[in-house]
FIKOLZA-1660 file (N, C-alpha, C; in steps of 0.1 Angstrom, whole numbers, plus 5000, padded with zeros to 4 digits):
% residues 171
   i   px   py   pz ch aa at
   1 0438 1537 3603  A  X  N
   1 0451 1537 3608  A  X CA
   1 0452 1531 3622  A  X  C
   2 0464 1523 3624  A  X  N
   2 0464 1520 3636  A  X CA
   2 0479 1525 3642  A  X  C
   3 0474 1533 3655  A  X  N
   3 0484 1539 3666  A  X CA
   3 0490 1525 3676  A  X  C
   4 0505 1524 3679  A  X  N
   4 0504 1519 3693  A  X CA
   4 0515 1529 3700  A  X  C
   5 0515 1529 3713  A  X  N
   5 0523 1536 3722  A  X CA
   5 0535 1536 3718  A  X  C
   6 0546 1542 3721  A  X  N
   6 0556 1543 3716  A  X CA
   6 0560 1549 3701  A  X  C
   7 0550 1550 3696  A  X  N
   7 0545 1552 3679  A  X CA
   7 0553 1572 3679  A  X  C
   8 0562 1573 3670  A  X  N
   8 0563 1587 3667  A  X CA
   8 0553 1591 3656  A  X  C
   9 0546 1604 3661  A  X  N
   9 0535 1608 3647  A  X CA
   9 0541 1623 3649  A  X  C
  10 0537 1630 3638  A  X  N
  10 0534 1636 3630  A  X CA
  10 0522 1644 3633  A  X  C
  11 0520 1654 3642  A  X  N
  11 0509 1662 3645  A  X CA
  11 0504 1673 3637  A  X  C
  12 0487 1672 3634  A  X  N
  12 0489 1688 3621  A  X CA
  12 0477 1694 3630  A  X  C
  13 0469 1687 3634  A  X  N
  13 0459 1691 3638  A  X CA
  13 0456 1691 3655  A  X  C
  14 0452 1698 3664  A  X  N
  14 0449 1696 3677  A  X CA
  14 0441 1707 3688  A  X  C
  15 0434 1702 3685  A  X  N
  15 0418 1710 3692  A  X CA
  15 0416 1720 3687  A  X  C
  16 0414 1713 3674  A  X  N
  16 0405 1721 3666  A  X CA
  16 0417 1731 3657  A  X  C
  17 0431 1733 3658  A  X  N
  17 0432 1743 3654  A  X CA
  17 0448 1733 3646  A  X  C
  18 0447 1745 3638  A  X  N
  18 0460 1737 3626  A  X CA
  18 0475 1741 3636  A  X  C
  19 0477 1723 3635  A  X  N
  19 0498 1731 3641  A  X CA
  19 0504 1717 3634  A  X  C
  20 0514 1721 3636  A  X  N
  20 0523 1715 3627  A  X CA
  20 0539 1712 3643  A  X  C
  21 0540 1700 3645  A  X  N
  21 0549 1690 3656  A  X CA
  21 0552 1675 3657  A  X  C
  22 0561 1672 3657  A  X  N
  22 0559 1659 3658  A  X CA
  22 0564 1654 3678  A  X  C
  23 0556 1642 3679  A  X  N
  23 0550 1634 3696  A  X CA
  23 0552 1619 3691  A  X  C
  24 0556 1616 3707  A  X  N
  24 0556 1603 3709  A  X CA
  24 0542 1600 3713  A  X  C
  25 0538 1593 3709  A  X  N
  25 0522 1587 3718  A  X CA
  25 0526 1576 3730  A  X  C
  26 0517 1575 3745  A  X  N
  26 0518 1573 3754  A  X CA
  26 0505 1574 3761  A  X  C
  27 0505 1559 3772  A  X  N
  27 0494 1561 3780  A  X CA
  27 0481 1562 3767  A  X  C
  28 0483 1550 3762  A  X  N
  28 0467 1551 3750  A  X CA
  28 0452 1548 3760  A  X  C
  29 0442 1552 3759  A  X  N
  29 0432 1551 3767  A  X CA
  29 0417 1539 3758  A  X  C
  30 0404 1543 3755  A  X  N
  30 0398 1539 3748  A  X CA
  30 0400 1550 3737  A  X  C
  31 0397 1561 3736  A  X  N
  31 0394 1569 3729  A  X CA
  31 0407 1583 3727  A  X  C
  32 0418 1581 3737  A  X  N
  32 0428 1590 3739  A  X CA
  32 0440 1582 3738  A  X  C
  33 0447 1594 3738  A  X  N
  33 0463 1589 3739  A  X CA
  33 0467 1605 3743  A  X  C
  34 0483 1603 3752  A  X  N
  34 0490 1612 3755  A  X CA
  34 0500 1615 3748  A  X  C
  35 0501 1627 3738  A  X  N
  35 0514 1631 3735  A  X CA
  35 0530 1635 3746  A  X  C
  36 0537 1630 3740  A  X  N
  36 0549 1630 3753  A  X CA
  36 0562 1638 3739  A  X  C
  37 0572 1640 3747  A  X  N
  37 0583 1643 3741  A  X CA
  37 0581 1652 3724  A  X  C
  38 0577 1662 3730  A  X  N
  38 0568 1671 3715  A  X CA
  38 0582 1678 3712  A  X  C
  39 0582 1681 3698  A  X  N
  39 0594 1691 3692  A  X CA
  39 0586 1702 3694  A  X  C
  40 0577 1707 3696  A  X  N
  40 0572 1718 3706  A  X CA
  40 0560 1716 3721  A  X  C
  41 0577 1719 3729  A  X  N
  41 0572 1714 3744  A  X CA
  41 0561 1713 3745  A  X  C
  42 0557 1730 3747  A  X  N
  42 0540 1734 3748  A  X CA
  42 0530 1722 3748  A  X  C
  43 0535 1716 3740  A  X  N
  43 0521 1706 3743  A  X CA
  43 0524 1693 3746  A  X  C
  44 0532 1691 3750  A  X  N
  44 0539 1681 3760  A  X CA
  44 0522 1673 3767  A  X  C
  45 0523 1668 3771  A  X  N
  45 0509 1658 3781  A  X CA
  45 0499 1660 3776  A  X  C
  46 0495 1665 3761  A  X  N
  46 0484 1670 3756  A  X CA
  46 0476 1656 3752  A  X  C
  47 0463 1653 3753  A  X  N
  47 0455 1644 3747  A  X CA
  47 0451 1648 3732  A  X  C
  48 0453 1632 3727  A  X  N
  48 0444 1639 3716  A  X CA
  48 0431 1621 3709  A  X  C
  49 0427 1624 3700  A  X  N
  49 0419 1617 3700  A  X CA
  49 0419 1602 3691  A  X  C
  50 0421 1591 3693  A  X  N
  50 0423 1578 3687  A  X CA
  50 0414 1578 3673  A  X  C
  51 0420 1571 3661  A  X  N
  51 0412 1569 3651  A  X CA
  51 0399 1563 3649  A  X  C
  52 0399 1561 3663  A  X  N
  52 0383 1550 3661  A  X CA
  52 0375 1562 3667  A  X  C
  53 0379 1574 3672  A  X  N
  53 0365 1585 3674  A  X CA
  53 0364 1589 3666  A  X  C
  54 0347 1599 3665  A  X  N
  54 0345 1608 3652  A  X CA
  54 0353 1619 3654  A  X  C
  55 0360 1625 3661  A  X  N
  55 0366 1636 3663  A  X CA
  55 0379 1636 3657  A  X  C
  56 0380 1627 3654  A  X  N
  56 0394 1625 3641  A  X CA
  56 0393 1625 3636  A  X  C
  57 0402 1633 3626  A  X  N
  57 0401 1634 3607  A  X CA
  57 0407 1651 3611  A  X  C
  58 0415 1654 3595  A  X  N
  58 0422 1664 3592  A  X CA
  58 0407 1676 3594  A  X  C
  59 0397 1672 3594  A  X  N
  59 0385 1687 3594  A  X CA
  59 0379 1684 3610  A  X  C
  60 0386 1675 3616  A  X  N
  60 0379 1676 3633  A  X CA
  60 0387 1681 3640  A  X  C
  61 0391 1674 3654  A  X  N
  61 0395 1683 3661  A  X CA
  61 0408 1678 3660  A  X  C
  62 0413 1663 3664  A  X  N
  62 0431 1660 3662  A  X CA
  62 0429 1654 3649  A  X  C
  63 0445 1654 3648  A  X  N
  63 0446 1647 3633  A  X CA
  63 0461 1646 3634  A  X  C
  64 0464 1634 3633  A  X  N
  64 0482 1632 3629  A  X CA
  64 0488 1617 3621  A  X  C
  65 0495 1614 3617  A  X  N
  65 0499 1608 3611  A  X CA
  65 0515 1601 3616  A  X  C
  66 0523 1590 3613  A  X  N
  66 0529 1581 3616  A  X CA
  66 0539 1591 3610  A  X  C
  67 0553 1595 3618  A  X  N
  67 0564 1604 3614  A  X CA
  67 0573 1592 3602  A  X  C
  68 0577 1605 3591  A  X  N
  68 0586 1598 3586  A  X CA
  68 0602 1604 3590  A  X  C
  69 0609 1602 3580  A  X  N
  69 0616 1609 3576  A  X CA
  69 0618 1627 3579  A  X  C
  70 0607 1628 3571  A  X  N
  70 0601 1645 3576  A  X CA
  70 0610 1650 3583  A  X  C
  71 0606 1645 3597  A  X  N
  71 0611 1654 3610  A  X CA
  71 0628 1658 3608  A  X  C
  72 0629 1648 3606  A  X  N
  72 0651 1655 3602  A  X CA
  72 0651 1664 3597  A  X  C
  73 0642 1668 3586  A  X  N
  73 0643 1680 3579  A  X CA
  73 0640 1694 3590  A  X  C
  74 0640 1690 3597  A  X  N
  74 0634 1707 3605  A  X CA
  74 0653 1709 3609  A  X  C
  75 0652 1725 3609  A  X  N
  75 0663 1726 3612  A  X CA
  75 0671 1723 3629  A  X  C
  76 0681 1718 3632  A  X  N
  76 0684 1712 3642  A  X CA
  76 0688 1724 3651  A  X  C
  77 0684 1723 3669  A  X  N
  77 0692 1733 3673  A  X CA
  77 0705 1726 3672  A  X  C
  78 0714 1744 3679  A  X  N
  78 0734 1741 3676  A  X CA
  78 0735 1731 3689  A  X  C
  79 0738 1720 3691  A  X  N
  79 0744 1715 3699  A  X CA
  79 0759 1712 3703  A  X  C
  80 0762 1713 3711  A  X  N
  80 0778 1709 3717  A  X CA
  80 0776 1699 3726  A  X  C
  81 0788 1688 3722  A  X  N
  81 0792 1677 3735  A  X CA
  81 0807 1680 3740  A  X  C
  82 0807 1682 3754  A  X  N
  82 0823 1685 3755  A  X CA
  82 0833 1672 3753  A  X  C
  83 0845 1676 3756  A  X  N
  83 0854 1666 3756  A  X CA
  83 0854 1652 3768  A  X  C
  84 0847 1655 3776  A  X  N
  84 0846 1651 3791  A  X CA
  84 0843 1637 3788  A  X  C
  85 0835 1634 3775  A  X  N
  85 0826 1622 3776  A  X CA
  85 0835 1614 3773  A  X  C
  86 0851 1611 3764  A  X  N
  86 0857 1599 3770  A  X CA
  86 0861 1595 3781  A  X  C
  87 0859 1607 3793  A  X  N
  87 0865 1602 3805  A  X CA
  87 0852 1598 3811  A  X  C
  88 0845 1596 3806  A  X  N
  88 0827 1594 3815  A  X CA
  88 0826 1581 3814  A  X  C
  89 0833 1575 3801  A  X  N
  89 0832 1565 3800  A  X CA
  89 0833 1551 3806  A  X  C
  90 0844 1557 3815  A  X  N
  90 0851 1545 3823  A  X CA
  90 0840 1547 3836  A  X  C
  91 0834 1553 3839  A  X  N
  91 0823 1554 3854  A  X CA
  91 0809 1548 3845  A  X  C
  92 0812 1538 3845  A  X  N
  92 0795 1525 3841  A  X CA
  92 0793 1537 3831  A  X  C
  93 0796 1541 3820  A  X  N
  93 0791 1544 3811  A  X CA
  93 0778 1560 3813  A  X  C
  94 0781 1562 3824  A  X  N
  94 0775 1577 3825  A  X CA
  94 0781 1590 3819  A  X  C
  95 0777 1596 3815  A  X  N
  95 0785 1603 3811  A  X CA
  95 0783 1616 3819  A  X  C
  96 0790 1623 3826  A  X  N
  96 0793 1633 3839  A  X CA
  96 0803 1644 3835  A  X  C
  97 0796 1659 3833  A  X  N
  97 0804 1663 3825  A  X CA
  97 0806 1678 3834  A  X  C
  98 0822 1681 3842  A  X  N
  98 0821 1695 3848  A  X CA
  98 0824 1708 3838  A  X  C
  99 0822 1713 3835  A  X  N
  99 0824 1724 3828  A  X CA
  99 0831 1739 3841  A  X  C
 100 0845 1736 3843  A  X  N
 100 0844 1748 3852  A  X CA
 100 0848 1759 3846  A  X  C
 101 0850 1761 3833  A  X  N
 101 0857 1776 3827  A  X CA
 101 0842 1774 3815  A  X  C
 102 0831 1775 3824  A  X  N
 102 0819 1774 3809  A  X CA
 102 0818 1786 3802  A  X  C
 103 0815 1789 3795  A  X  N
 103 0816 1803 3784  A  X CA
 103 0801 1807 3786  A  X  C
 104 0800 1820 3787  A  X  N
 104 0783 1824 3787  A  X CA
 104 0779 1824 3779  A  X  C
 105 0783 1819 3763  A  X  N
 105 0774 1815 3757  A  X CA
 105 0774 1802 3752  A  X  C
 106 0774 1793 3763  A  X  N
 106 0763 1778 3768  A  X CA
 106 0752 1780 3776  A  X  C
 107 0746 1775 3773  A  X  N
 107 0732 1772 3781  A  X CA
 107 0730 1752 3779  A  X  C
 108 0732 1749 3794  A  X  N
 108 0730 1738 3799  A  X CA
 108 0719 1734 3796  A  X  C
 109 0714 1722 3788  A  X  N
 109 0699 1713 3789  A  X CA
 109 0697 1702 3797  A  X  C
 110 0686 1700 3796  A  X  N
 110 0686 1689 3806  A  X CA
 110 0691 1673 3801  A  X  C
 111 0696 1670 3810  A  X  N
 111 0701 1657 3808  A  X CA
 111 0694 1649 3796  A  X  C
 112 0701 1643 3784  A  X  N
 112 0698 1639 3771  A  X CA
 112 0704 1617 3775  A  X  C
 113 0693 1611 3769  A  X  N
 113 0703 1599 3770  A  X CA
 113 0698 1596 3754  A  X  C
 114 0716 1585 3751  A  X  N
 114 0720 1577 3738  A  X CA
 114 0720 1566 3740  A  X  C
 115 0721 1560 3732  A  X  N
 115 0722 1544 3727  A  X CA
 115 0734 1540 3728  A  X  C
 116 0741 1534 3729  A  X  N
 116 0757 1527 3726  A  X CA
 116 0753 1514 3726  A  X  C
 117 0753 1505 3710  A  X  N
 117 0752 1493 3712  A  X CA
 117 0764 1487 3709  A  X  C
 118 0776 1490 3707  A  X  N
 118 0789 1483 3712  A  X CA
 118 0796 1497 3711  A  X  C
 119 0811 1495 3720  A  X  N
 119 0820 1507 3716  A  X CA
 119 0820 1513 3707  A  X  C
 120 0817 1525 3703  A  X  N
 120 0820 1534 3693  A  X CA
 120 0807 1533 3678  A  X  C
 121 0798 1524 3688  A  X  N
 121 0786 1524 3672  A  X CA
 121 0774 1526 3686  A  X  C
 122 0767 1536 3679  A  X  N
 122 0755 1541 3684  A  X CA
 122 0743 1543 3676  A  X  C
 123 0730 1540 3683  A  X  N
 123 0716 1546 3675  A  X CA
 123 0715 1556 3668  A  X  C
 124 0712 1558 3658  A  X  N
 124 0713 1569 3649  A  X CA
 124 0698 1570 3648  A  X  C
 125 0691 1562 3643  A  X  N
 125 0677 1568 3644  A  X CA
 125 0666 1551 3647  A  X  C
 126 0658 1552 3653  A  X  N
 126 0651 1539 3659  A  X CA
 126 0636 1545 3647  A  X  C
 127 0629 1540 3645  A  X  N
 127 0615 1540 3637  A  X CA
 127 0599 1535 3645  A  X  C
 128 0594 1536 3645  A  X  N
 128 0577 1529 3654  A  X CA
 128 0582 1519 3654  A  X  C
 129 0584 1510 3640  A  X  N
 129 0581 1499 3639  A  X CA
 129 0595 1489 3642  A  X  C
 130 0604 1493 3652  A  X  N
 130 0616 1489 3657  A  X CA
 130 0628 1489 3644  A  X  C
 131 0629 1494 3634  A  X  N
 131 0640 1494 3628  A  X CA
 131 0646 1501 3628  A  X  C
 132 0660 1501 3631  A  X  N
 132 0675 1511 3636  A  X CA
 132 0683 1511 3629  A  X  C
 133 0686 1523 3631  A  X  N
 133 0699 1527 3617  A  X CA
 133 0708 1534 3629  A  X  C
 134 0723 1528 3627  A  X  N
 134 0736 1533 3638  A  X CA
 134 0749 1542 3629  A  X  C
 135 0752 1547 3642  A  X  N
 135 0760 1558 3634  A  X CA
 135 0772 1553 3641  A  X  C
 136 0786 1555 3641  A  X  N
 136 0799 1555 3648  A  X CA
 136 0804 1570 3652  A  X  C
 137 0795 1580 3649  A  X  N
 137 0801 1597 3654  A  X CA
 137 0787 1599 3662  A  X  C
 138 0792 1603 3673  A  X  N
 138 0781 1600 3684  A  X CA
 138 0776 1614 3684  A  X  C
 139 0778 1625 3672  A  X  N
 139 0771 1635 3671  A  X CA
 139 0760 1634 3667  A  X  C
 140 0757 1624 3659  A  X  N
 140 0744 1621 3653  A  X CA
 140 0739 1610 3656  A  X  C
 141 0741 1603 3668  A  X  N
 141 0733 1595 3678  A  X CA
 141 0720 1600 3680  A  X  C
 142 0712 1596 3680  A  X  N
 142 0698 1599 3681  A  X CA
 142 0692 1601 3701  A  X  C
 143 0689 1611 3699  A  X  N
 143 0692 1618 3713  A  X CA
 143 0676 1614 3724  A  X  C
 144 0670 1610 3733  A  X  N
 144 0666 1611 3740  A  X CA
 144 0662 1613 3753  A  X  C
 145 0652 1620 3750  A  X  N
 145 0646 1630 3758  A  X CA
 145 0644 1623 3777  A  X  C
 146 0637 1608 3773  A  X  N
 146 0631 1605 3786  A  X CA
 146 0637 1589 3785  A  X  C
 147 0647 1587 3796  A  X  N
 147 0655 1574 3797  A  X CA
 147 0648 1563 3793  A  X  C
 148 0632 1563 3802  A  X  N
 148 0625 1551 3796  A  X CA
 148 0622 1547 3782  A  X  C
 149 0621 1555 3775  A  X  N
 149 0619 1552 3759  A  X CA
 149 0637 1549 3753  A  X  C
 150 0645 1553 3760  A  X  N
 150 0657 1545 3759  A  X CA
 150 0662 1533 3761  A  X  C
 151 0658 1532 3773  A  X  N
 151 0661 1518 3779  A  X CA
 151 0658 1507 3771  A  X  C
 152 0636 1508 3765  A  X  N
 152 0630 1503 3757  A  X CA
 152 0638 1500 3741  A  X  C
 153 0643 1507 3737  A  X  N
 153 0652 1505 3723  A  X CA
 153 0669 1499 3727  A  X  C
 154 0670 1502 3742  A  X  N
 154 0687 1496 3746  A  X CA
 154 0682 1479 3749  A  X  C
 155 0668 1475 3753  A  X  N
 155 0670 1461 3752  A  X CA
 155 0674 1458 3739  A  X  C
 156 0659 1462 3730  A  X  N
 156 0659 1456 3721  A  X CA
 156 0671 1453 3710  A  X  C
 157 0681 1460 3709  A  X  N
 157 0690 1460 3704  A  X CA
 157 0704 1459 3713  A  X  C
 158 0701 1452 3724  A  X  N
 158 0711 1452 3734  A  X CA
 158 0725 1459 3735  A  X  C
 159 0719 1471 3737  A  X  N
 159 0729 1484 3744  A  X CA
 159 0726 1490 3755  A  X  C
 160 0736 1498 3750  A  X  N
 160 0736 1502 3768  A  X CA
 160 0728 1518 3764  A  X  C
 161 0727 1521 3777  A  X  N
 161 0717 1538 3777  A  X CA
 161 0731 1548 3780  A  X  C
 162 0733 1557 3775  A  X  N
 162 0744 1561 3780  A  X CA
 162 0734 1581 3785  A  X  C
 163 0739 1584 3797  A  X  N
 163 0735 1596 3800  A  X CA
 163 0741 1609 3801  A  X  C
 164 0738 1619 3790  A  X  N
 164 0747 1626 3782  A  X CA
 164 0744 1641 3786  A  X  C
 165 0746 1652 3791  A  X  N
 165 0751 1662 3796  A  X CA
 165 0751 1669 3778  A  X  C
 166 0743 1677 3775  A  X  N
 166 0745 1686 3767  A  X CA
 166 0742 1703 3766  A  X  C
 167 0750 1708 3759  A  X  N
 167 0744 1726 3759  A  X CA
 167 0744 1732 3744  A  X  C
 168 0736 1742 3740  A  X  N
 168 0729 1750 3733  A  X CA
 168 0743 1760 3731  A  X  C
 169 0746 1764 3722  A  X  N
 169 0759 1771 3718  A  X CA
 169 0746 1783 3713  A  X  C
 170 0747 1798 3723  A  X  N
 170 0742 1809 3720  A  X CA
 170 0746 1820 3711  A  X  C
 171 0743 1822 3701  A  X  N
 171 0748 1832 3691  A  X CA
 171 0747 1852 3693  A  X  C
% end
């Protein structure tokens, strides 16, 4: 198998012990690479070990595979976008959002950035191997974690990054 940076995998395996996450790979080394942007933080900046060591394979110590589809299947947390973001629009495309009557049950996350490759059509999901599928309801814009890996899919498909203000609706 061959990994390159930027590459979404599919984590089952990692030091030594069975888990189940999917990571961006980052920072590849000879023999390492850095998981980044995990669907379980926890192992956020974790190393794990390139296909060309013996320490890989599903019975060693890492083991992961090239994400497909899969991942959409996990269930999504509840998210809210407020109303705020057509007015964000006209300030270079930031999106700046006050919430002053916020309800205690939101909880603020950290700043999320989207895609917008023309008015009203956005990234819906990007692939390893640069192929993009766009949505026009910017609820299912494909959300990112860390601007840089935004920017990187806003050239290629020349859009803009737009920076999005979201919260967790508490049950």
């Amino acid at each position: 198998m061959k990994f390159e940076a930027g590459d979404r995998v599919h984590v089952t395996r990692l030091d030594g012990e069975k888990v189940d996450f999917y990571a961006t790979l980052c920072d590849m080394r000879k023999t390492t690479v850095r998981l980044t942007n995990c669907t379980k933080s926890r192992y956020d900046n974790s190393r794990v070990y390139l296909p060309n060591c013996v320490s890989f394979w599903k019975i060693k110590t890492d083991y992961y595979t090239l994400a497909t589809d899969e991942e959409d299947m996990d269930k999504p947390e509840r998210q809210s976008i407020t109303k705020a973001y057509n007015k964000a629009r006209l300030k270079n495309y930031e999106v700046i959002e006050i919430m002053q009557d916020a309800p205690d049950d939101k909880i603020e996350l950290d700043n999320h950035y989207i895609i917008e490759v023309k008015e009203g059509l956005y990234v819906r999901n990007a692939t390893s191997n640069y192929f993009f599928k766009f949505t026009k309801d910017i609820n299912k814009a494909d959300v990112y974690e860390y601007e840089n890996a935004a920017l990187k899919h806003a050239e290629i498909v020349d859009g803009r990054v737009l920076n999005l203000k979201r919260y967790v609706e508490v049950e």
